[in-house]
C-alpha positions as CSV (number, residue, x, y, z in Angstrom):
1,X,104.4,0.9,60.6
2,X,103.2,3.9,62.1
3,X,99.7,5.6,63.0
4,X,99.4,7.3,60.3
5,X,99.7,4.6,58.1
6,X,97.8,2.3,60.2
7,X,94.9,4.5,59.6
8,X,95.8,5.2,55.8
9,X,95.6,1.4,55.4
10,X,92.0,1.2,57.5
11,X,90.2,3.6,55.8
12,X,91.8,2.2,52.0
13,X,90.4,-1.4,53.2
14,X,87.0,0.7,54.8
15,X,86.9,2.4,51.7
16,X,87.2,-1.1,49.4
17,X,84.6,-2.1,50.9
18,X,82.4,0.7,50.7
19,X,82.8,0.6,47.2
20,X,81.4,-2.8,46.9
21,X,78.6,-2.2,49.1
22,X,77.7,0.8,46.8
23,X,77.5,-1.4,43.5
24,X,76.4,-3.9,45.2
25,X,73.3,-1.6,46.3
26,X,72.9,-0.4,42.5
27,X,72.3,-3.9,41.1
28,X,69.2,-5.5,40.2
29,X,69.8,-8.0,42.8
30,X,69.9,-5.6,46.1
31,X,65.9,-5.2,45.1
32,X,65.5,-9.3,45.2
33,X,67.3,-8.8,49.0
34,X,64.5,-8.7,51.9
35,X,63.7,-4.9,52.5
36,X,64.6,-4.9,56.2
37,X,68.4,-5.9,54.7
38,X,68.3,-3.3,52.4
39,X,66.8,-0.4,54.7
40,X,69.9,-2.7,56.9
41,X,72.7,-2.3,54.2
42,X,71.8,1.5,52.9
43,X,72.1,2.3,56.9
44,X,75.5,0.5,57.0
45,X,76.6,1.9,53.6
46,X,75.9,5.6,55.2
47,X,78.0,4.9,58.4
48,X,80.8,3.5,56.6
49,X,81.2,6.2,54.9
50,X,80.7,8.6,58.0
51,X,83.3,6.7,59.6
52,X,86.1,7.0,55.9
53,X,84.6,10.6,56.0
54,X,86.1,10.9,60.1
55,X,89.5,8.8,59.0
56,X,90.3,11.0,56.5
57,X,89.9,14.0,58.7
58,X,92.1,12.2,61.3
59,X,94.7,11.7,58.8
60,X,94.2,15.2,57.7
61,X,95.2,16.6,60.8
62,X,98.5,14.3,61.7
63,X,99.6,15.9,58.2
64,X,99.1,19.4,59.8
């Protein structure tokens, strides 16, 4: 496998995941979670998607 796939692959897994944090965080049971977690988990949800946001841009430019 190469790099470019190897980061395809990360950032589809990253982004799997994102996507569950992000329901997760729009269901009536994120507001039963402490609200230290949930300040926690929006902070998490926001850097994982900085970090699919900086994949996709590496992946962008080994297509270039």
């Amino acid at each position: 496998m190469d790099f470019k796939q190897r980061l395809m692959d990360e950032k589809q897994q990253l982004d799997e995941k994102l996507g569950k944090l992000g329901a997760f965080i729009g269901t009536e049971a994120f507001g039963k979670v402490d609200p230290r977690q949930q300040e926690l988990l929006r902070c998490q949800y926001y850097s994982m998607q900085t970090y699919s946001d900086i994949l996709e841009r590496r992946i962008t430019l080994l297509t270039e």
